[in-house]
N, CA, C, O and CB atoms as a CASP TS submission, in Angstrom:
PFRMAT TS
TARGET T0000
AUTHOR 0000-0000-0000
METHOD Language model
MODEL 1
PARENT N/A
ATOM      1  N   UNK     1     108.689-197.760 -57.495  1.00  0.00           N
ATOM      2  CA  UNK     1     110.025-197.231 -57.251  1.00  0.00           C
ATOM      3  C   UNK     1     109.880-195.858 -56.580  1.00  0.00           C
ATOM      4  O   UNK     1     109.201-194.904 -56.962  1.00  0.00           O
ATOM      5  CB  UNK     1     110.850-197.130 -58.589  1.00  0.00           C
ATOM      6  N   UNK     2     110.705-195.971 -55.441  1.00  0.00           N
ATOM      7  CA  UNK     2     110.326-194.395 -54.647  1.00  0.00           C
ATOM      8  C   UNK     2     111.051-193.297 -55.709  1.00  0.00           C
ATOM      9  O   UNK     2     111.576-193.402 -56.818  1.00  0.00           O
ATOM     10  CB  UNK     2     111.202-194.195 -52.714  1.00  0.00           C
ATOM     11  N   UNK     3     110.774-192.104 -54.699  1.00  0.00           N
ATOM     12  CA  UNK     3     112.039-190.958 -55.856  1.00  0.00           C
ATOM     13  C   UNK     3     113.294-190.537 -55.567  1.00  0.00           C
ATOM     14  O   UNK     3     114.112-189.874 -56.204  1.00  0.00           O
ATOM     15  CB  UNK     3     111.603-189.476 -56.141  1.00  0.00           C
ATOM     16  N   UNK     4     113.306-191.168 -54.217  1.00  0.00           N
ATOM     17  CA  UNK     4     114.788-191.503 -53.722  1.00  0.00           C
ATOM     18  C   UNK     4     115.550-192.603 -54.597  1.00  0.00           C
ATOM     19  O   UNK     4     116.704-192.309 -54.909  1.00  0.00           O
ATOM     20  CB  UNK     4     114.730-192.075 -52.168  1.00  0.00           C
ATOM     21  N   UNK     5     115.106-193.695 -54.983  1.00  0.00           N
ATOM     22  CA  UNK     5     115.583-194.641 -55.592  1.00  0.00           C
ATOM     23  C   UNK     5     115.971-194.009 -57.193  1.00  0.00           C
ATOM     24  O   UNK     5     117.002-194.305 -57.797  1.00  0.00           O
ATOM     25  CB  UNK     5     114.537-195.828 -55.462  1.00  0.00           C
ATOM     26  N   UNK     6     114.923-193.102 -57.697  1.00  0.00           N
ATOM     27  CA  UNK     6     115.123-192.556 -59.179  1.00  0.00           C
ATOM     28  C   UNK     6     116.067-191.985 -59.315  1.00  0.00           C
ATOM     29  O   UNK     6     116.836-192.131 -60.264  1.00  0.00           O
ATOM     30  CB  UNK     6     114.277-191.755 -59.714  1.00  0.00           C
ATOM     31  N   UNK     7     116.244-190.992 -58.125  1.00  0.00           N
ATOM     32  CA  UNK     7     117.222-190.008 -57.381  1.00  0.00           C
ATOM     33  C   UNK     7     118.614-190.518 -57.955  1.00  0.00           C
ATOM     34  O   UNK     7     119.352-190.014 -58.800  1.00  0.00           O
ATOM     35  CB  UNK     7     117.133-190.102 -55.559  1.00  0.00           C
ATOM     36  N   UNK     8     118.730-191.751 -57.172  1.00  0.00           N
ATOM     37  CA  UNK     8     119.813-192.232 -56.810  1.00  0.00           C
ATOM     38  C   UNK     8     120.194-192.932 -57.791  1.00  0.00           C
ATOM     39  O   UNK     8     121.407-193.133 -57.843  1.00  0.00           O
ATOM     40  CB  UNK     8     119.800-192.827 -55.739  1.00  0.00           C
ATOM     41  N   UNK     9     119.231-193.605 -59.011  1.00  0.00           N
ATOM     42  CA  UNK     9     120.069-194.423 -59.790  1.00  0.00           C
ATOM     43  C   UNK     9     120.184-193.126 -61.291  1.00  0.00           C
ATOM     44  O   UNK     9     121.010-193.246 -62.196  1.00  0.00           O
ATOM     45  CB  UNK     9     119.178-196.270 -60.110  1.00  0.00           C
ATOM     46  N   UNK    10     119.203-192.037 -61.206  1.00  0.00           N
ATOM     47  CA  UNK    10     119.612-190.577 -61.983  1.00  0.00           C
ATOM     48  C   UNK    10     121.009-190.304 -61.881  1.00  0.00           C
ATOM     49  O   UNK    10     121.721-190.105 -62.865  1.00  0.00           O
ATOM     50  CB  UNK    10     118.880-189.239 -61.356  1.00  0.00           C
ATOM     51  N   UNK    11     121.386-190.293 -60.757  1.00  0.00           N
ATOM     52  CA  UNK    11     123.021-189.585 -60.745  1.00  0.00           C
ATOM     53  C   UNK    11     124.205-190.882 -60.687  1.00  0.00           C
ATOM     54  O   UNK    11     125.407-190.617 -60.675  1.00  0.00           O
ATOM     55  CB  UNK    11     123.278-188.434 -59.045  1.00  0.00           C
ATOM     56  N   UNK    12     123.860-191.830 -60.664  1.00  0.00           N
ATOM     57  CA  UNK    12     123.904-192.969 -60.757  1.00  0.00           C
ATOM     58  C   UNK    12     124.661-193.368 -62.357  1.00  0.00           C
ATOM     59  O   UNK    12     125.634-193.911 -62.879  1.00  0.00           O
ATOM     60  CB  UNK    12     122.479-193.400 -60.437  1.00  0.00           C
ATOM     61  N   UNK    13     123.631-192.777 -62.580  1.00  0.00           N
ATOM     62  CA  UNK    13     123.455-193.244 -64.627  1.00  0.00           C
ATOM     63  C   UNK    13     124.329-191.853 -64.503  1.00  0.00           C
ATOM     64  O   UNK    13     125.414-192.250 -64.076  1.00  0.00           O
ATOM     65  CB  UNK    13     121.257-193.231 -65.953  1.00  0.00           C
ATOM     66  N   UNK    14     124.379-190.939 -64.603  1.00  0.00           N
ATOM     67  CA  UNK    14     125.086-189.914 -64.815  1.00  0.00           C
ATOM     68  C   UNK    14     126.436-190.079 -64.886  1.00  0.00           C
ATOM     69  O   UNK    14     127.091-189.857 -65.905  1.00  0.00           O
ATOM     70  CB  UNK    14     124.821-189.106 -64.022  1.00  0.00           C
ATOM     71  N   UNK    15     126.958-190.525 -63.669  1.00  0.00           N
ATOM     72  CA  UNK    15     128.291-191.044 -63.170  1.00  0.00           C
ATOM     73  C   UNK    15     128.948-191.852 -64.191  1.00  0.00           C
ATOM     74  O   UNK    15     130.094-191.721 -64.621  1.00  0.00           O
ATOM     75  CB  UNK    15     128.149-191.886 -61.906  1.00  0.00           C
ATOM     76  N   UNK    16     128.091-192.676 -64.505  1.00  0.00           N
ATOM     77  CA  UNK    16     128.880-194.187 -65.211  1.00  0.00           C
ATOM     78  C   UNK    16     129.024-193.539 -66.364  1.00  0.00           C
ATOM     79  O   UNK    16     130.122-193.262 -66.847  1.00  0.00           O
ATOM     80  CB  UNK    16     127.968-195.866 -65.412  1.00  0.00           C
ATOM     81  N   UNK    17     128.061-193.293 -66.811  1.00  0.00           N
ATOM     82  CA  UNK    17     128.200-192.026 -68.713  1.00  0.00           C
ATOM     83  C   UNK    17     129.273-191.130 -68.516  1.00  0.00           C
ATOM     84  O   UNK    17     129.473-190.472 -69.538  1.00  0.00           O
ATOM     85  CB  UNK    17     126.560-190.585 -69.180  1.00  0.00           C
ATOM     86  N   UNK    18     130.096-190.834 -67.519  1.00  0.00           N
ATOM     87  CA  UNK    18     131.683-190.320 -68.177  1.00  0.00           C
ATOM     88  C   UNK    18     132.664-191.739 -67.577  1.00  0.00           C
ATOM     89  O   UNK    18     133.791-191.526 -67.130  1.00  0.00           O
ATOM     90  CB  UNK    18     132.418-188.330 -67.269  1.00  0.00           C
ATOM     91  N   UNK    19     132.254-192.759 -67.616  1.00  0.00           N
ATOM     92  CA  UNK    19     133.152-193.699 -67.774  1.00  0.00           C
ATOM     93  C   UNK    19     133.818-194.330 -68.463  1.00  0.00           C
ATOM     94  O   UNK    19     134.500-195.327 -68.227  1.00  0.00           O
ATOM     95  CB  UNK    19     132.983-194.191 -67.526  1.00  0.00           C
ATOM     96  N   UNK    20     133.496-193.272 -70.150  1.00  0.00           N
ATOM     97  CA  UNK    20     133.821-193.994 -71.195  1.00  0.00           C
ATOM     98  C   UNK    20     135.887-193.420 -71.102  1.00  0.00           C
ATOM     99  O   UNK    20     136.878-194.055 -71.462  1.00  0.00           O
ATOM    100  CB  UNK    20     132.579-193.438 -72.817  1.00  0.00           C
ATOM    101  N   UNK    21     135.765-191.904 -70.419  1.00  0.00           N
ATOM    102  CA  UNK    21     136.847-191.277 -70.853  1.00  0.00           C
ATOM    103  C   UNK    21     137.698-191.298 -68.836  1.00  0.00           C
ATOM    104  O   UNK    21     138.357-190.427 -68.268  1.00  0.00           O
ATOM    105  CB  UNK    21     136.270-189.422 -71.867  1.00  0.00           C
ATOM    106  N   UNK    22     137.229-192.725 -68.333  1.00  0.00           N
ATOM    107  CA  UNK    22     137.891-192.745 -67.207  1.00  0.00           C
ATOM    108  C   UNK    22     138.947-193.632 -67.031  1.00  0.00           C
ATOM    109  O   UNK    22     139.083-194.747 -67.535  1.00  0.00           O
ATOM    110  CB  UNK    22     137.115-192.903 -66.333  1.00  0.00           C
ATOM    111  N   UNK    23     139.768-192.967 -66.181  1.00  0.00           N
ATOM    112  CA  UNK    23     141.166-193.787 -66.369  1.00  0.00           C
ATOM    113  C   UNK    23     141.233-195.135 -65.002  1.00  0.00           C
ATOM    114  O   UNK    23     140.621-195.164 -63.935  1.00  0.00           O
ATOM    115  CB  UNK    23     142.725-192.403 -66.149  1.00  0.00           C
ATOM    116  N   UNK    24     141.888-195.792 -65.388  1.00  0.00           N
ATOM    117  CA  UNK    24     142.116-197.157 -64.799  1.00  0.00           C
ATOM    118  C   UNK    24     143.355-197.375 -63.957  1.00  0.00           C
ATOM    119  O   UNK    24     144.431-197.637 -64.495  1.00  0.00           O
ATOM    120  CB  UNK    24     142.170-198.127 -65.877  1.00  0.00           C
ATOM    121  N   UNK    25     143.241-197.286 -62.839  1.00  0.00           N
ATOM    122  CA  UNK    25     144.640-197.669 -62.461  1.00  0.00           C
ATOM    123  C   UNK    25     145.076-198.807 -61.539  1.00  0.00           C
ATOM    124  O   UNK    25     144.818-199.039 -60.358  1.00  0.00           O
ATOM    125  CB  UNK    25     145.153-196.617 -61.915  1.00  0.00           C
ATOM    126  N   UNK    26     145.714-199.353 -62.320  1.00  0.00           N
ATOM    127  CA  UNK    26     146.611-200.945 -61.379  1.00  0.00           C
ATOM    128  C   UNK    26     147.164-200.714 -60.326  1.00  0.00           C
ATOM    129  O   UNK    26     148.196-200.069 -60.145  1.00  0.00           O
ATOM    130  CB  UNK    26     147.926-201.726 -62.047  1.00  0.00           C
ATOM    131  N   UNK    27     146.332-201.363 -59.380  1.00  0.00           N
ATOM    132  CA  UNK    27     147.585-201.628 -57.919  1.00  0.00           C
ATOM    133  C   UNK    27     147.540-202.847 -57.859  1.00  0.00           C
ATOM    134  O   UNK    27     146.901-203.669 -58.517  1.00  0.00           O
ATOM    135  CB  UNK    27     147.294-201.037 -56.224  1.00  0.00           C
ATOM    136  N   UNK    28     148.722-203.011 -56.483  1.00  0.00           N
ATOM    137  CA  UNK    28     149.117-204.441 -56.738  1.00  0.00           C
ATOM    138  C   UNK    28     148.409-204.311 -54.906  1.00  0.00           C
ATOM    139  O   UNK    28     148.485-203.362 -54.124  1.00  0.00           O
ATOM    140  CB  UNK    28     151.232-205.008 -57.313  1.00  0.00           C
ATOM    141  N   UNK    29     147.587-206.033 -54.685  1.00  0.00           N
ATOM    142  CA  UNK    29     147.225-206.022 -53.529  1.00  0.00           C
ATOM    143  C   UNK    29     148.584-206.643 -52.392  1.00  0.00           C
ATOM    144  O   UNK    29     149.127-207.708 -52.686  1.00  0.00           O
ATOM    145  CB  UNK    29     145.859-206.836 -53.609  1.00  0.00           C
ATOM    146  N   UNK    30     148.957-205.993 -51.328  1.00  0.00           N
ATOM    147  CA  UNK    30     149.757-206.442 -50.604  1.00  0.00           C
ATOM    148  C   UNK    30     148.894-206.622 -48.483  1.00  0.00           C
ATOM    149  O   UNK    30     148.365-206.024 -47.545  1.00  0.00           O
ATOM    150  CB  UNK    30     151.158-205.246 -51.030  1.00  0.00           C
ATOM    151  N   UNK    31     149.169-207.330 -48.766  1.00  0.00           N
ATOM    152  CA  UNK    31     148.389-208.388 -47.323  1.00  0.00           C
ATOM    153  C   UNK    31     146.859-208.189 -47.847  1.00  0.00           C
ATOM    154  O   UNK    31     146.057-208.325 -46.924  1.00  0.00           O
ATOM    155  CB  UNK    31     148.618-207.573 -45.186  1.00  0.00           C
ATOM    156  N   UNK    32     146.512-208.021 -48.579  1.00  0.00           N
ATOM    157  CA  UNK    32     144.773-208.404 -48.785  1.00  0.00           C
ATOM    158  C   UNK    32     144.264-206.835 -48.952  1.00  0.00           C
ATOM    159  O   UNK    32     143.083-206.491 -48.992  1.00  0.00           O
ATOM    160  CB  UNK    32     143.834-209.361 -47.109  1.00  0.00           C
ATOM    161  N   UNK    33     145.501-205.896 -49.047  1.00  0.00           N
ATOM    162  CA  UNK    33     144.488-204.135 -49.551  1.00  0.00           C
ATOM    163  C   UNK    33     145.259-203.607 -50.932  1.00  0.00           C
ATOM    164  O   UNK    33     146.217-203.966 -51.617  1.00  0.00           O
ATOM    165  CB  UNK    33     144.758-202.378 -47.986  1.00  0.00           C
ATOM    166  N   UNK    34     144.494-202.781 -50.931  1.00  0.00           N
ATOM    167  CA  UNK    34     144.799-201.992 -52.333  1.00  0.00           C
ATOM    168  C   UNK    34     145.429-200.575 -51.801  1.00  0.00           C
ATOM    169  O   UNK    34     144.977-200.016 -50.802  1.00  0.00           O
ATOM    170  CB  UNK    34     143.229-201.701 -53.378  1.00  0.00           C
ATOM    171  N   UNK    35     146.248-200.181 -52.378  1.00  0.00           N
ATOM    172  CA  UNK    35     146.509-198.905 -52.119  1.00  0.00           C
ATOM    173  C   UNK    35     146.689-197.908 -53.439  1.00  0.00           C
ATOM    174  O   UNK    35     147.321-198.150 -54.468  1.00  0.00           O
ATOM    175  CB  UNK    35     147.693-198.948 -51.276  1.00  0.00           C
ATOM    176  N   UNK    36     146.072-196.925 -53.153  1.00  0.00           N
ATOM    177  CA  UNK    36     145.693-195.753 -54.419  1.00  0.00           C
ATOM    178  C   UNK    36     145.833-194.816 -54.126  1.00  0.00           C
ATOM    179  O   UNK    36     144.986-194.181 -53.498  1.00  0.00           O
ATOM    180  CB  UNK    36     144.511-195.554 -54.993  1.00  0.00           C
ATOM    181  N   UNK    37     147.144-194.299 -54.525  1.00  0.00           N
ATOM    182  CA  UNK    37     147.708-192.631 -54.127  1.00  0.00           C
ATOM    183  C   UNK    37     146.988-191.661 -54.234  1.00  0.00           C
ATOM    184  O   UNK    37     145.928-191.927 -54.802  1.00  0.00           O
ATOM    185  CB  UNK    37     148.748-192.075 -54.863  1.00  0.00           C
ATOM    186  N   UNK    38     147.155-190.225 -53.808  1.00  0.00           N
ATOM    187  CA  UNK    38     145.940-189.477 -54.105  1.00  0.00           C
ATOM    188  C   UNK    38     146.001-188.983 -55.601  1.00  0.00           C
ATOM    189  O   UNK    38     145.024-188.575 -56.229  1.00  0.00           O
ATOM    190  CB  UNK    38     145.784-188.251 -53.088  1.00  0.00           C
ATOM    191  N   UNK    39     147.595-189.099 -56.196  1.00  0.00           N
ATOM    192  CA  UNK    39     148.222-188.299 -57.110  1.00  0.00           C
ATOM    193  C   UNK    39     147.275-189.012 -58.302  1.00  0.00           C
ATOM    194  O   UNK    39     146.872-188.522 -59.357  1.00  0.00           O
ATOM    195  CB  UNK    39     150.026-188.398 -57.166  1.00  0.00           C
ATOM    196  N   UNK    40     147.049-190.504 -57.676  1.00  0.00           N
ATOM    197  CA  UNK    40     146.471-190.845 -59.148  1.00  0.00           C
ATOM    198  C   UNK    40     144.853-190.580 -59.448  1.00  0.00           C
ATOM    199  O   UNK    40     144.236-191.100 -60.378  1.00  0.00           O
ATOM    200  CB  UNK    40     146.730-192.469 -59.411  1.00  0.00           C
ATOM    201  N   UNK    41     144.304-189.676 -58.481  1.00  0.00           N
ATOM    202  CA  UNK    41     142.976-189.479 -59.064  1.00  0.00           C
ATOM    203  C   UNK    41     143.368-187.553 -59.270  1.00  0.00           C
ATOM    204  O   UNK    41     142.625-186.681 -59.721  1.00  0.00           O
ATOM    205  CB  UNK    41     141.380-190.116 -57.748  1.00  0.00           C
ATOM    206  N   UNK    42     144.403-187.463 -58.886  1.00  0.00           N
ATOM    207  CA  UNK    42     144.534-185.813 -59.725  1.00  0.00           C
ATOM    208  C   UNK    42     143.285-184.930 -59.485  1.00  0.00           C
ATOM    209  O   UNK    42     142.679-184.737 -58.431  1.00  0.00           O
ATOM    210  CB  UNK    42     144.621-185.945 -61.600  1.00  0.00           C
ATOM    211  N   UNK    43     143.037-184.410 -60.804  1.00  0.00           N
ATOM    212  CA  UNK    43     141.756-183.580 -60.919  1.00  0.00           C
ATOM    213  C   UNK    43     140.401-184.576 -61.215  1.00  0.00           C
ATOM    214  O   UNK    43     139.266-184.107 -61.141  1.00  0.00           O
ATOM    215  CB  UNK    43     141.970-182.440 -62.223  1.00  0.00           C
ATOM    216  N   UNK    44     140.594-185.672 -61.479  1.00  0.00           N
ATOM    217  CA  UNK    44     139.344-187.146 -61.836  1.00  0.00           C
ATOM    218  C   UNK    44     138.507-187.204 -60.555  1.00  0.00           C
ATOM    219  O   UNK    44     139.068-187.105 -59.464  1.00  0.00           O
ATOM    220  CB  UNK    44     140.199-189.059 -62.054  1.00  0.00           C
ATOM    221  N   UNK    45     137.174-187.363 -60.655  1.00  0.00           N
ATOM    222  CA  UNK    45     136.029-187.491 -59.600  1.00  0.00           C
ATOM    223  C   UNK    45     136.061-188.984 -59.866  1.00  0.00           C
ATOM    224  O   UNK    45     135.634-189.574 -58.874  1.00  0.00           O
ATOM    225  CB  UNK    45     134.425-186.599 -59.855  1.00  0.00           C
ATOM    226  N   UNK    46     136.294-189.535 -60.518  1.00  0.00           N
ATOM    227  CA  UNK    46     135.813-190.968 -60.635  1.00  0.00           C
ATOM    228  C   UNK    46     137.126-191.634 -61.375  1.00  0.00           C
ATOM    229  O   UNK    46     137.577-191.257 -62.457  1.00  0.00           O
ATOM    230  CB  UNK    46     134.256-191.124 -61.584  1.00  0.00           C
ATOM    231  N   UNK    47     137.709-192.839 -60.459  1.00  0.00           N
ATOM    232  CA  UNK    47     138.950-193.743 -61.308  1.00  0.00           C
ATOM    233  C   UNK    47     138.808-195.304 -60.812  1.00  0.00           C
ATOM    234  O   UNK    47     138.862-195.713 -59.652  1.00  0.00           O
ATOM    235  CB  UNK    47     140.765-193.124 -60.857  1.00  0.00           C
ATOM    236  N   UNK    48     138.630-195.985 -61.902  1.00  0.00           N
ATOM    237  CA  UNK    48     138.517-197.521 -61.984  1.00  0.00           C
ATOM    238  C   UNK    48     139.205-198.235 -61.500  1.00  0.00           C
ATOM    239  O   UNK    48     139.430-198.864 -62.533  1.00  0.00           O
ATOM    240  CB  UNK    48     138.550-198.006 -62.955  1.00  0.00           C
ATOM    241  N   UNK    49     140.091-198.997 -60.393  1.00  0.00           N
ATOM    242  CA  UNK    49     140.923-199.206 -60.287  1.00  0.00           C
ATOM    243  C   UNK    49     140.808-201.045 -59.939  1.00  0.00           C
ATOM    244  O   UNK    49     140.042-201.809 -59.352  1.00  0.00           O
ATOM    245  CB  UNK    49     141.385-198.155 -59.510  1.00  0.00           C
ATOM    246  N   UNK    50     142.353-201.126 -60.880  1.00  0.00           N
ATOM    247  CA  UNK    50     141.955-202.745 -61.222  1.00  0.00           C
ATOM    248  C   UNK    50     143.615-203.344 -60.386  1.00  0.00           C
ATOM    249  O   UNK    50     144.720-202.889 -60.092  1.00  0.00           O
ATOM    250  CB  UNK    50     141.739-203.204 -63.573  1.00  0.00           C
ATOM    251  N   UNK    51     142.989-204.375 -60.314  1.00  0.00           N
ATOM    252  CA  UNK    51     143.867-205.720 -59.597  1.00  0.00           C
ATOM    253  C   UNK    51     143.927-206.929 -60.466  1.00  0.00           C
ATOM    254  O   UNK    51     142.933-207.275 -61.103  1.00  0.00           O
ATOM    255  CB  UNK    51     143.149-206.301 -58.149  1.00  0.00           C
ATOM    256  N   UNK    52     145.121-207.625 -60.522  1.00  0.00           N
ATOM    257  CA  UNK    52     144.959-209.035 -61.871  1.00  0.00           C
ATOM    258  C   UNK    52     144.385-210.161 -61.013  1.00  0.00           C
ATOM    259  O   UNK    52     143.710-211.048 -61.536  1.00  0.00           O
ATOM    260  CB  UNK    52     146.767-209.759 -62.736  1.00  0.00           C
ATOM    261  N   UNK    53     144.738-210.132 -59.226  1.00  0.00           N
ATOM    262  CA  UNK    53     143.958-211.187 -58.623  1.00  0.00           C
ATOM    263  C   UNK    53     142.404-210.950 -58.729  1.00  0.00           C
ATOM    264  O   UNK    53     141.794-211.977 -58.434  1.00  0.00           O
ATOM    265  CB  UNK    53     144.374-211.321 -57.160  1.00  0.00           C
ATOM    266  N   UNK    54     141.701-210.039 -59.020  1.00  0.00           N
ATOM    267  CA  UNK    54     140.371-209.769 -58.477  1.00  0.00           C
ATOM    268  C   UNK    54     139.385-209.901 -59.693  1.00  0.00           C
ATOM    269  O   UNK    54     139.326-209.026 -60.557  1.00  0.00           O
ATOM    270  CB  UNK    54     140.298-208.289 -57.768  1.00  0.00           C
ATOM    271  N   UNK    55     138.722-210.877 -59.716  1.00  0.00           N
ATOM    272  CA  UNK    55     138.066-210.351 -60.525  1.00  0.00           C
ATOM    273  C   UNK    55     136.904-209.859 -61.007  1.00  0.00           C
ATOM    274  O   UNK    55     136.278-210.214 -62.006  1.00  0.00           O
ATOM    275  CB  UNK    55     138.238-210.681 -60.892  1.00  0.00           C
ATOM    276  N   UNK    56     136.525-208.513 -59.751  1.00  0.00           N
ATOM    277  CA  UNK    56     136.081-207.543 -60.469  1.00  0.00           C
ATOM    278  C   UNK    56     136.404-206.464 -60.209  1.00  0.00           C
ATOM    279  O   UNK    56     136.454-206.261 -58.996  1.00  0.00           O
ATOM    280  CB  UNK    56     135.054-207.508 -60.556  1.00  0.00           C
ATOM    281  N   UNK    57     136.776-205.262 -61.112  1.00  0.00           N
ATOM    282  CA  UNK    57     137.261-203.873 -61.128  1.00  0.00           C
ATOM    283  C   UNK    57     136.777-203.108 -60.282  1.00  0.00           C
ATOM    284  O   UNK    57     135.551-203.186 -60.344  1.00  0.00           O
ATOM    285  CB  UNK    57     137.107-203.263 -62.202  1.00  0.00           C
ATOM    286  N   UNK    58     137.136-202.347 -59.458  1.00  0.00           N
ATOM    287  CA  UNK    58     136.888-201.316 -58.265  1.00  0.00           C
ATOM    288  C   UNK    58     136.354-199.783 -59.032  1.00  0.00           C
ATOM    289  O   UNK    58     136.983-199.154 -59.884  1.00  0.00           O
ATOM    290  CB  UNK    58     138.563-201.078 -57.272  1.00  0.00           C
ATOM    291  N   UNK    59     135.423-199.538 -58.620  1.00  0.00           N
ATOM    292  CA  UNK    59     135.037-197.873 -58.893  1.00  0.00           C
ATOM    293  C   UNK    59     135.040-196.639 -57.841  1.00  0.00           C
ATOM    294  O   UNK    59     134.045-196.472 -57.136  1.00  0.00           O
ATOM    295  CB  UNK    59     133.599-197.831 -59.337  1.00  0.00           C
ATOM    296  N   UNK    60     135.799-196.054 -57.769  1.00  0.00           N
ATOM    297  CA  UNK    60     136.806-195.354 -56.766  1.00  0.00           C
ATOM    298  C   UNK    60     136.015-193.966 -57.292  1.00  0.00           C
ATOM    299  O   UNK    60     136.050-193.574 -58.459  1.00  0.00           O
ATOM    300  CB  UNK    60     138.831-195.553 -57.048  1.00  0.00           C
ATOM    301  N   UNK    61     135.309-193.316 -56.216  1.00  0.00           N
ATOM    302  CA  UNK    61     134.530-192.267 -56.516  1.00  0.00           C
ATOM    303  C   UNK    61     135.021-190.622 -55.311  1.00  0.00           C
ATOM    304  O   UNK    61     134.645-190.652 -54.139  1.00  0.00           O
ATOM    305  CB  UNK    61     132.799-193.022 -56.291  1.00  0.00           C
ATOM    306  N   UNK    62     135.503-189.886 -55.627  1.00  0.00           N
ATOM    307  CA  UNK    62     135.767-188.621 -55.094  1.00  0.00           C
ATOM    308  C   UNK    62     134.751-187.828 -54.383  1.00  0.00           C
ATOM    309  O   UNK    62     133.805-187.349 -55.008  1.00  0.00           O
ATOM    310  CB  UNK    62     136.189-187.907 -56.046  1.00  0.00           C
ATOM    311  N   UNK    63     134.872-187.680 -53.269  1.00  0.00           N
ATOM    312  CA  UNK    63     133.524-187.041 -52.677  1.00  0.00           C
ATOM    313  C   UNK    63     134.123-186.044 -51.648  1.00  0.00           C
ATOM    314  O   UNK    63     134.779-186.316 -50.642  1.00  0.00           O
ATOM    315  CB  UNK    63     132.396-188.232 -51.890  1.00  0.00           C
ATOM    316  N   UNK    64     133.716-184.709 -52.171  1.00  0.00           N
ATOM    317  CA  UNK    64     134.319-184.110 -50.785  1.00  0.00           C
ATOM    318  C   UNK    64     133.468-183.509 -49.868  1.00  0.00           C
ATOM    319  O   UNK    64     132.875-182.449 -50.067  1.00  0.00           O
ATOM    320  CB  UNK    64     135.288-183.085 -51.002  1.00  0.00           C
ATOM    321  N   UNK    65     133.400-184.270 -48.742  1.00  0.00           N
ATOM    322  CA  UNK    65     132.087-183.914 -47.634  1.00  0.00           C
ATOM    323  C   UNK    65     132.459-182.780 -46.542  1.00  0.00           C
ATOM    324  O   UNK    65     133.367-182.990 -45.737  1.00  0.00           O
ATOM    325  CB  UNK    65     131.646-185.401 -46.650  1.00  0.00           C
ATOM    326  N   UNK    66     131.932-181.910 -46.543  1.00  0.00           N
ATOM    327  CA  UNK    66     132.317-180.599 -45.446  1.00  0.00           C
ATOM    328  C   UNK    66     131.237-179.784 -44.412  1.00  0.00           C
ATOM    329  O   UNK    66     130.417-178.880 -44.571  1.00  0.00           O
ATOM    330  CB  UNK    66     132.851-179.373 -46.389  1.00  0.00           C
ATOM    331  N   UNK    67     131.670-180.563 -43.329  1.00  0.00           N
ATOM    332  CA  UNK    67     131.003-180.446 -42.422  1.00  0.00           C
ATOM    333  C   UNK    67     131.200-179.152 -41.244  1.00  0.00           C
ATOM    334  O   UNK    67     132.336-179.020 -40.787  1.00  0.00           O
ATOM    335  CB  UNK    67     131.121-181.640 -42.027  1.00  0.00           C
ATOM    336  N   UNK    68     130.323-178.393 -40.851  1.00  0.00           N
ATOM    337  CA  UNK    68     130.342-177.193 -40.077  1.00  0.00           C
ATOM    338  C   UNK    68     130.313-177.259 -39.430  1.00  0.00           C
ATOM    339  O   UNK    68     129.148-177.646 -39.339  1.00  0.00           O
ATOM    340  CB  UNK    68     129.887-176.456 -40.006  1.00  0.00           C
ATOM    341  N   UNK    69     130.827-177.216 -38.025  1.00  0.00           N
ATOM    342  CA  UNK    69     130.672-177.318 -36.460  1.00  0.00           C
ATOM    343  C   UNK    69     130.512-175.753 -35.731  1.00  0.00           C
ATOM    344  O   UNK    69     131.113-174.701 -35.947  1.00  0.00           O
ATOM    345  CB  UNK    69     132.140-178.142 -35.816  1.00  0.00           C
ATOM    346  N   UNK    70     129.818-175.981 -35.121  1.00  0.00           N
ATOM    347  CA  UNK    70     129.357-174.723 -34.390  1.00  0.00           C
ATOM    348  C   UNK    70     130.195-174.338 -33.484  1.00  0.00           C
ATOM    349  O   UNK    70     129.959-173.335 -32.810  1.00  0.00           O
ATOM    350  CB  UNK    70     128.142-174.818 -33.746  1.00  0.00           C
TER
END
């Protein structure tokens, strides 16, 4: 296993271990997408978000990438 891979499943495992106290939120799919307001991930880095057609639960992860241009 490289240490990129350790890397990656380290923060990985990190992530999922506050999933006990993460919130879930239902959308309903209309023409084949999901839509997830921003309001509902608030201050949350990480929100589960479930569908009754699908069955399996979505993990909706917050990332804010900021890039510098010269």
């Amino acid at each position: 296993m490289s240490c990129g891979m350790m890397a990656a499943g380290g923060s990985l495992l990190s992530l999922l271990s506050s999933c006990k106290s993460t919130s879930i939120f239902k959308a309903e799919a209309v023409n084949h997408q999901l839509t997830v307001p921003l309001s509902a991930m608030n201050d949350k880095k990480i929100l589960i978000v479930r569908n009754a057609s699908s069955e399996y639960d979505i993990l909706l992860v917050k990332n804010l990438t900021i890039i510098l241009l010269p």
